[in-house]
Each structure stands twice: as C-alpha cells, then as structure tokens.
DODREN-462326 format. One line per field, with one value per residue: x negated, y negated, z of N, C-alpha, C in turn; residue in three letters. Coordinates in nm, 2 decimals. Atoms other than C-alpha are relative to their C-alpha. Layout:
n_x c(X; ...)
n_y c(Y; ...)
n_z c(Z; ...)
ca_x c(X; ...)
ca_y c(Y; ...)
ca_z c(Z; ...)
c_x c(X; ...)
c_y c(Y; ...)
c_z c(Z; ...)
resn c(ALA; ...)
END
This chain:
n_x c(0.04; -0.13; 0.01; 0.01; -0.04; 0.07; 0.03; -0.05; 0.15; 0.03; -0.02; -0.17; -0.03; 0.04; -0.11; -0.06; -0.09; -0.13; -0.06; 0.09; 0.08; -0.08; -0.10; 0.07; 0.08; -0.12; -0.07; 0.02; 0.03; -0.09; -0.07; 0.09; 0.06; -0.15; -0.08; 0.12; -0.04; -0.11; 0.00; 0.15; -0.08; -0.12; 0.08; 0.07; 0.01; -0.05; 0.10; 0.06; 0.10; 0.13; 0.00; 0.05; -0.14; -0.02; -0.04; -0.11; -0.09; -0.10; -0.04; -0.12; -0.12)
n_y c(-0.06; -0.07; -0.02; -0.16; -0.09; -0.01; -0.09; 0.02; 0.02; -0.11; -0.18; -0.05; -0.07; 0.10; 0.03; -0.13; -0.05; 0.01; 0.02; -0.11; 0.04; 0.00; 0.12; 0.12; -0.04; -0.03; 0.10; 0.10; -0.01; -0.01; 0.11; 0.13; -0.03; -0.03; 0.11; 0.03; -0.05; 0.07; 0.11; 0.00; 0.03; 0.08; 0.14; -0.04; 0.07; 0.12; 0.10; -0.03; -0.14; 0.08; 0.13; -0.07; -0.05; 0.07; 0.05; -0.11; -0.07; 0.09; 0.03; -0.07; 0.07)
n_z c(-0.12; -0.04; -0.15; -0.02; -0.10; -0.09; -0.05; -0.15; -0.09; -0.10; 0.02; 0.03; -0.15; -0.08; -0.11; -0.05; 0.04; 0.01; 0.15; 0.00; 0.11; 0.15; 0.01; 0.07; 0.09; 0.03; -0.03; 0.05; 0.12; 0.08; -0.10; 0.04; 0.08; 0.09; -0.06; 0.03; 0.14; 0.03; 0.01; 0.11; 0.12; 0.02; 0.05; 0.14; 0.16; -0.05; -0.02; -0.14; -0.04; -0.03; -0.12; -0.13; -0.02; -0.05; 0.12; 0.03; -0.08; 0.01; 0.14; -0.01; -0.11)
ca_x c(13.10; 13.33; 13.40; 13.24; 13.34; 13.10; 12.90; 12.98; 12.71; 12.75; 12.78; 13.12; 13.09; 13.02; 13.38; 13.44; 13.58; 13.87; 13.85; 13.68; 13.40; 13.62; 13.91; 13.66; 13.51; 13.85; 13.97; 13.67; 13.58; 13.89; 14.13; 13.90; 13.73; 14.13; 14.23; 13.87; 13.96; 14.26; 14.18; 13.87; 14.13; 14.42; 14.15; 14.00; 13.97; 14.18; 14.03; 13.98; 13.72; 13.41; 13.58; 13.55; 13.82; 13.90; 13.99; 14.19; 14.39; 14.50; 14.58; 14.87; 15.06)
ca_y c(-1.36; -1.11; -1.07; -0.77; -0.54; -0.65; -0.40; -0.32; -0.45; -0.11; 0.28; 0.42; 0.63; 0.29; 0.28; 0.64; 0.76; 0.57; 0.52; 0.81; 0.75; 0.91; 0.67; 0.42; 0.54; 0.59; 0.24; 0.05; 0.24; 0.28; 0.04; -0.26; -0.15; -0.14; -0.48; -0.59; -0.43; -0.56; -0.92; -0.91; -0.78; -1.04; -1.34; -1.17; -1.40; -1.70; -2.04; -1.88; -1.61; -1.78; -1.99; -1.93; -1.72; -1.98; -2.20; -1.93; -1.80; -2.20; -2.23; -1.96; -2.16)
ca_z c(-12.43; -12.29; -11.92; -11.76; -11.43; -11.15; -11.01; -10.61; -10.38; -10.18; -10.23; -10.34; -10.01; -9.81; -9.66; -9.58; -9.35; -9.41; -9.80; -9.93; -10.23; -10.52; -10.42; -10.50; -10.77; -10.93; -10.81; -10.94; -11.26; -11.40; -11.20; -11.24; -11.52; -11.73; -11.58; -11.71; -12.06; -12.08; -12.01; -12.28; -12.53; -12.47; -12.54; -12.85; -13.16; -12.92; -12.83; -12.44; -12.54; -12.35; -12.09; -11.75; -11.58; -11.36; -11.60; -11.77; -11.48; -11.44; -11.83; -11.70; -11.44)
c_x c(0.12; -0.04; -0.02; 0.03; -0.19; -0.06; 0.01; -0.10; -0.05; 0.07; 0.19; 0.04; -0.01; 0.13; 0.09; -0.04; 0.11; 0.04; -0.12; -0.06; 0.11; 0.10; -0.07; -0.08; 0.08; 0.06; -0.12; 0.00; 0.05; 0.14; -0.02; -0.03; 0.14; -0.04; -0.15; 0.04; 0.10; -0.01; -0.08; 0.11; 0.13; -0.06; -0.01; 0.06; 0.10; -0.11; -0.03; -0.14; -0.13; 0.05; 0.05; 0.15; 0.06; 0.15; 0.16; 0.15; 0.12; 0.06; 0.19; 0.14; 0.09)
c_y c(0.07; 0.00; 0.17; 0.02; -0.06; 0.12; -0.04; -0.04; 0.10; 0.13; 0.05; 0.04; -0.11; -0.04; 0.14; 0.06; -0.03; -0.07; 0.07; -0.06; 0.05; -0.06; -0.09; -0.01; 0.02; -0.18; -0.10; 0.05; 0.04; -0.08; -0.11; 0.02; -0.03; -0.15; -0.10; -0.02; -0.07; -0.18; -0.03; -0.03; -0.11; -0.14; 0.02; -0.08; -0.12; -0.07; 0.05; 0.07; -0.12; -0.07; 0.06; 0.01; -0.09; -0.04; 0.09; 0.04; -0.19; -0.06; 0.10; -0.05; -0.11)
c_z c(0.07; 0.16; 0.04; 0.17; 0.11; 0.04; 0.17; 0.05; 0.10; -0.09; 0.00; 0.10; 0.16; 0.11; 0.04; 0.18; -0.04; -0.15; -0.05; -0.14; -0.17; 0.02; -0.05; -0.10; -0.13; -0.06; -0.11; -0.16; -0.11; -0.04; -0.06; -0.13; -0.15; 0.02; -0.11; -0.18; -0.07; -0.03; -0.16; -0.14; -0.03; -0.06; -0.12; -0.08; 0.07; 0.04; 0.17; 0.01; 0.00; 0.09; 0.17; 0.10; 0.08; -0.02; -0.07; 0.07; 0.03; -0.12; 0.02; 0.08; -0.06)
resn c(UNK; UNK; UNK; UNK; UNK; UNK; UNK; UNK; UNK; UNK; UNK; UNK; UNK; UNK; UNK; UNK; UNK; UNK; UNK; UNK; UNK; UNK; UNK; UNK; UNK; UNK; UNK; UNK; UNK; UNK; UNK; UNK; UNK; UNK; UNK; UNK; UNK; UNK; UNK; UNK; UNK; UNK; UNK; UNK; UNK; UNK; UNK; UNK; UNK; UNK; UNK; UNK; UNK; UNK; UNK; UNK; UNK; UNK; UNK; UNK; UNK)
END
C-alpha cells in the first residue's frame, strides 16, 4: 500500500487573493505530490512499506 497525495478539501483559487490558484496548484501537485513520491520510493521493497506514517516518521528519531 503506497501512500498517496490527499486531495485539498477546497478550490485551488480558495485562498486568492493572497495565494493565487497556480501557486497552489504548483505547490500541491508537484510540491506535495514529489515529497509524496519520494517517501513511496524510499520504503520500496523495506519492512515499512504498509505501516502508518506515523509510526514511520517516529522509526526516524
């Protein structure tokens, strides 16, 4: 089970004017979307892939 990119619960243009829709369109679906990608592939084929990021993030400390 790989971890996937949330979808936003509002409109890309939802905080304009002061963060315009292609800043955020940018931010999550390329931004997030990497950081996302990235995590997926650092697990791949280790004992983490499947356990809940939580977990994960305190396996780091």
């Amino acid at each position: 089970m790989a971890f996937e990119l949330p979808q936003l619960q509002y409109a890309y243009n939802a905080l304009e004017p002061n963060i315009d829709a292609k800043t955020m369109e940018i931010h999550h679906s390329k931004h997030h979307q990497g950081y996302t990608n990235n995590l997926n592939n650092a697990i791949a084929g280790s004992d983490l892939k499947g356990k809940v990021l939580k977990r994960f993030v305190k396996l780091l400390h």
